[in-house]
C-alpha positions in Angstrom: -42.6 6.7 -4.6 -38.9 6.1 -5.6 -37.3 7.2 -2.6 -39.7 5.3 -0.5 -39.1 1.9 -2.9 -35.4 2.1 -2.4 -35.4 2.5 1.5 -37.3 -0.8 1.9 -34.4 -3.7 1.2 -36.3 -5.6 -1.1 -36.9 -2.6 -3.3 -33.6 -1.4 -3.4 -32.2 -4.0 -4.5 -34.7 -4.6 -7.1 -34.0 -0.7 -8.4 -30.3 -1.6 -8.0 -30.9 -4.8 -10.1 -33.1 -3.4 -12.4 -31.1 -0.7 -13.4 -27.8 -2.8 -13.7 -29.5 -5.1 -16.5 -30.4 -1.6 -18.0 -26.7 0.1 -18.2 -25.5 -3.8 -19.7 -28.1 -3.7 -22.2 -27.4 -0.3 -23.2 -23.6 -1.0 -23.1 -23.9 -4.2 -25.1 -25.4 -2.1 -28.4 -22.0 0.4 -28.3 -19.4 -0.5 -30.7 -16.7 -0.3 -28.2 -12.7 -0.5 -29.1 -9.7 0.4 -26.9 -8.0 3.5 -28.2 -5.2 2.1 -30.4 -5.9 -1.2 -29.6 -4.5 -1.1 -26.1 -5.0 -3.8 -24.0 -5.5 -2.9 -20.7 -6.0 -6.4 -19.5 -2.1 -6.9 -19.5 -1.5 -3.4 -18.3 -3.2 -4.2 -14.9 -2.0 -8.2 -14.9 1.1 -6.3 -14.6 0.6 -4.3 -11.5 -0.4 -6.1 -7.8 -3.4 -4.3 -7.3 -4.0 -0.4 -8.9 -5.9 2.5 -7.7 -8.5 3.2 -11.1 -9.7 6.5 -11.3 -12.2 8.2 -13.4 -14.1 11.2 -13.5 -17.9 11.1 -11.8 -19.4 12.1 -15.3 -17.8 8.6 -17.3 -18.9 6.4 -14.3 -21.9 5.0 -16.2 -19.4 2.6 -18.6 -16.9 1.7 -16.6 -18.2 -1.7 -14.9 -18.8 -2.9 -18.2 -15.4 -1.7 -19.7 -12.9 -2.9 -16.8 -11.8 -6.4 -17.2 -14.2 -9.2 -15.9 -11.4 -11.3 -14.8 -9.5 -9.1 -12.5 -11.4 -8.4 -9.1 -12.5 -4.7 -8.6 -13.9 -2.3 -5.5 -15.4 0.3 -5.2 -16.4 2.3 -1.8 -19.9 2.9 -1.2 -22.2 4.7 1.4 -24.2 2.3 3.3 -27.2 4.3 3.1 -29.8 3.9 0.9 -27.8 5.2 -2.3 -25.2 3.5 -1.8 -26.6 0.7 -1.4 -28.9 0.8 -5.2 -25.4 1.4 -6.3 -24.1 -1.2 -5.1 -26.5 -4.2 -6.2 -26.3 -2.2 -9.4 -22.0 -2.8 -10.1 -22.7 -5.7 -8.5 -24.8 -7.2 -11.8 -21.0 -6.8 -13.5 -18.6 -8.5 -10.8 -17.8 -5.0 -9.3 -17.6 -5.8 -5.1 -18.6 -3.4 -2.3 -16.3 -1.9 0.7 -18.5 -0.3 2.5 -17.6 3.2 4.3 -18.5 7.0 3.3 -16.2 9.5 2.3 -17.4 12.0 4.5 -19.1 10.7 7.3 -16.4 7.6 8.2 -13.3 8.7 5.9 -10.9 6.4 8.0 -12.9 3.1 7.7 -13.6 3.3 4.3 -9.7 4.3 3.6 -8.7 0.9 5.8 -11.2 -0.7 3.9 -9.7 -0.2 0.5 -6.3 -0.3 2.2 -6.9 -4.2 3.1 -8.3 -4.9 -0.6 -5.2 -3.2 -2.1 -3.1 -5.4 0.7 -4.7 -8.6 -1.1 -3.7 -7.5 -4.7 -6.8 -6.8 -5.9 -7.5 -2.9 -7.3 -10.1 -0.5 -6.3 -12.4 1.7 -8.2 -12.4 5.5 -6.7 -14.4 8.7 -8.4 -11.9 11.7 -6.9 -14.7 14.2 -8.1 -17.1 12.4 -6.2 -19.4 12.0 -4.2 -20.7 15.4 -4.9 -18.1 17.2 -7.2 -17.0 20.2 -8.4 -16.4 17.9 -11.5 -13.3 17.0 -12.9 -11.5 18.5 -9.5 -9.7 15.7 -8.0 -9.6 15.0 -4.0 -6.7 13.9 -2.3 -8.1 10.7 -1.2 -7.0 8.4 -4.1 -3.0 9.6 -3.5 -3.3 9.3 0.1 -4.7 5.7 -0.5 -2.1 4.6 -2.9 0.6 6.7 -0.8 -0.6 4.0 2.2 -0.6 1.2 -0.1 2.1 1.7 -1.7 0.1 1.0 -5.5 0.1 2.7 -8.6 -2.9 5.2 -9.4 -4.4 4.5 -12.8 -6.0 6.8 -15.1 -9.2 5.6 -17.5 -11.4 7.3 -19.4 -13.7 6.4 -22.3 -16.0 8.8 -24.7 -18.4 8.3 -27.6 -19.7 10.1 -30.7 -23.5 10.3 -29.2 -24.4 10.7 -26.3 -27.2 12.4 -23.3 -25.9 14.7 -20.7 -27.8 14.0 -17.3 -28.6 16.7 -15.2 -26.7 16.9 -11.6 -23.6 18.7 -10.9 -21.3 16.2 -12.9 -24.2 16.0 -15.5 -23.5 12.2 -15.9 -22.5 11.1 -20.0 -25.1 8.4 -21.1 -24.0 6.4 -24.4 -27.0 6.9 -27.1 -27.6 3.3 -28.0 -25.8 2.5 -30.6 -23.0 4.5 -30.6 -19.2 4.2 -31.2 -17.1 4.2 -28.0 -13.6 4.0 -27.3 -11.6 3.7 -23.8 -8.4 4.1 -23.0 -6.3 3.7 -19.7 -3.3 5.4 -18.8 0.1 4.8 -17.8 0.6 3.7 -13.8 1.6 6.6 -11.8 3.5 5.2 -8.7 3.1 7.6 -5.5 6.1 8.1 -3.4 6.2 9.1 0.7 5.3 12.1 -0.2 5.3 15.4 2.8 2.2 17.7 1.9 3.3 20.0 -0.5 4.5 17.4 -2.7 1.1 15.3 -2.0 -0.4 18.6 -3.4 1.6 18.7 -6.7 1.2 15.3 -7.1 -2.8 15.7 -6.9 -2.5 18.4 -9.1 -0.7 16.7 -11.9 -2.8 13.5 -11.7 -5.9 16.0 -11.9 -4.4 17.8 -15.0 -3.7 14.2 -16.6 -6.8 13.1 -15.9 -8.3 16.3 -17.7 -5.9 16.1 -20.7 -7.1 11.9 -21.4 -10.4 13.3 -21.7 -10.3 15.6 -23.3 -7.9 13.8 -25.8 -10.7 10.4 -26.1 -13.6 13.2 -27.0 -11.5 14.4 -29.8 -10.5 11.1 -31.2 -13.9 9.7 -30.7 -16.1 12.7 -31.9 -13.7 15.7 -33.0 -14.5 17.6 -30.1 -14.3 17.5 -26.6 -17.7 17.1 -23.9 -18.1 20.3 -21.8 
C-alpha cells in the first residue's frame, strides 16, 4: 500500500509532507542546547560554503538543528525514495540536487560542486546511502578536495531515545527528551594524491567517531552502540 502511495506523485509528496510535519513536531518537544553553548551559526557565517557531514544514524535531527538562515543541500536519488525524502527536508528549508551516488556519481558530484561554487554548503551522509555505519566514503573529501571547502563535522545525541531497525538503525528522539549538538572544527582539504586522500578519509572518519561518541557521554553518560 505504501510503496504503491509513494510511486504515484501526489502521494509521495503527501508521505514526504506528512512525515516532515511529524520529525518538526517531535523535534519541537526536545530540549535542545548546543554543547557548551557553541554557536555554530557564526562558525559557518565564517566559511564560504562547507561540506556538513553526519553519520546516517543522526540524520533524523539534523534539518531542524542546522541554521534556518544559511542555505543547505543535500543530494538525493530521483527515484521514488529520494524523492519522499526530499519533500520531507524540504518542510525545513533544506534544497534538493538531484543525482545518485551510485548510479550517476559524476552528476550528482557536479551538482554539489556548482552549489559549493555559489557559497552555499551541502549536506552529505558518508555512511550512506546504504552503510556499513559510521564507515566514511571518500566522496565528501573528493567533493571538498574539487571545491576547494572545508568539511564540517556535526553530530547531536539525547538522553532517550528508539533505535530503528535498518543497517544504520536510525536514532529517533523520545519526545521529550534532552538533546545537545555540537559541530566541529573546519577541516580544510588540500590537493591531495591518493594515499594522502586515504589518510585524510581515515582521520575525518575517526573524528567523526570520536564526536559521537564524546556527545552520547555528555548527553546520557554513555555512548549509543
Amino acid at each position: 500500500m505504501i510503496k504503491q502511495l509513494i510511486r504515484s506523485r501526489i502521494g509521495n509528496a503527501l508521505v514526504g509532507w506528512t512525515a516532515g510535519i511529524i520529525i518538526a513536531i517531535l523535534m519541537r518537544t526536545v530540549r535542545w542546547r548546543a554543547h557548551k553553548d557553541q554557536n555554530i551559526t557564526d562558525i559557518l557565517r565564517a566559511q564560504d560554503g562547507v561540506v556538513l557531514v553526519f553519520w546516517h544514524e543522526r540524520l533524523i535531527a539534523m534539518p531542524w538543528l542546522w541554521p534556518s538562515a544559511l542555505p543547505l543541500f543535500a543530494l538525493q536519488s530521483p527515484h521514488p525514495d529520494g524523492r519522499m525524502m526530499s519533500h520531507a527536508i524540504g518542510c525545513f528549508g533544506i534544497k534538493t540536487v538531484w543525482g545518485s551516488s551510485n548510479r550517476s556519481p559524476l552528476s550528482g558530484l557536479r551538482g554539489l560542486k556548482r552549489v559549493l561554487d555559489n557559497g552555499d554548503s551541502v549536506a552529505i551522509t558518508p555512511d550512506g546511502p546504504r552503510g556499513p555505519a559510521r564507515i566514511m566514503a571518500a566522496g565528501p573529501v573528493s567533493i571538498a578536495q574539487m571545491a576547494g571547502k572545508a568539511i564540517v563535522p556535526m553530530c547531536w545525541s539525547v538522553d532517550r531515545y528508539w533505535r530503528a531497525t535498518g543497517w544504520d538503525r536510525l536514532i529517533i528522539p523520545k519526545p521529550f527528551a534532552r538533546g545537545e549538538f555540537i559541530m566541529g572544527a573546519p577541516i580544510t582539504v588540500e590537493k591531495l594524491d591518493k594515499v594522502a586522500l586515504e589518510d585524510t578519509r581515515m582521520a575525518i572518519e575517526t573524528a567523526m567517531n570520536k564526536q559521537a561518541d564524546m556527545i552520547d557521554i555528555a548527553v546520557g553518560g554513555r555512548t549509543i552502540a
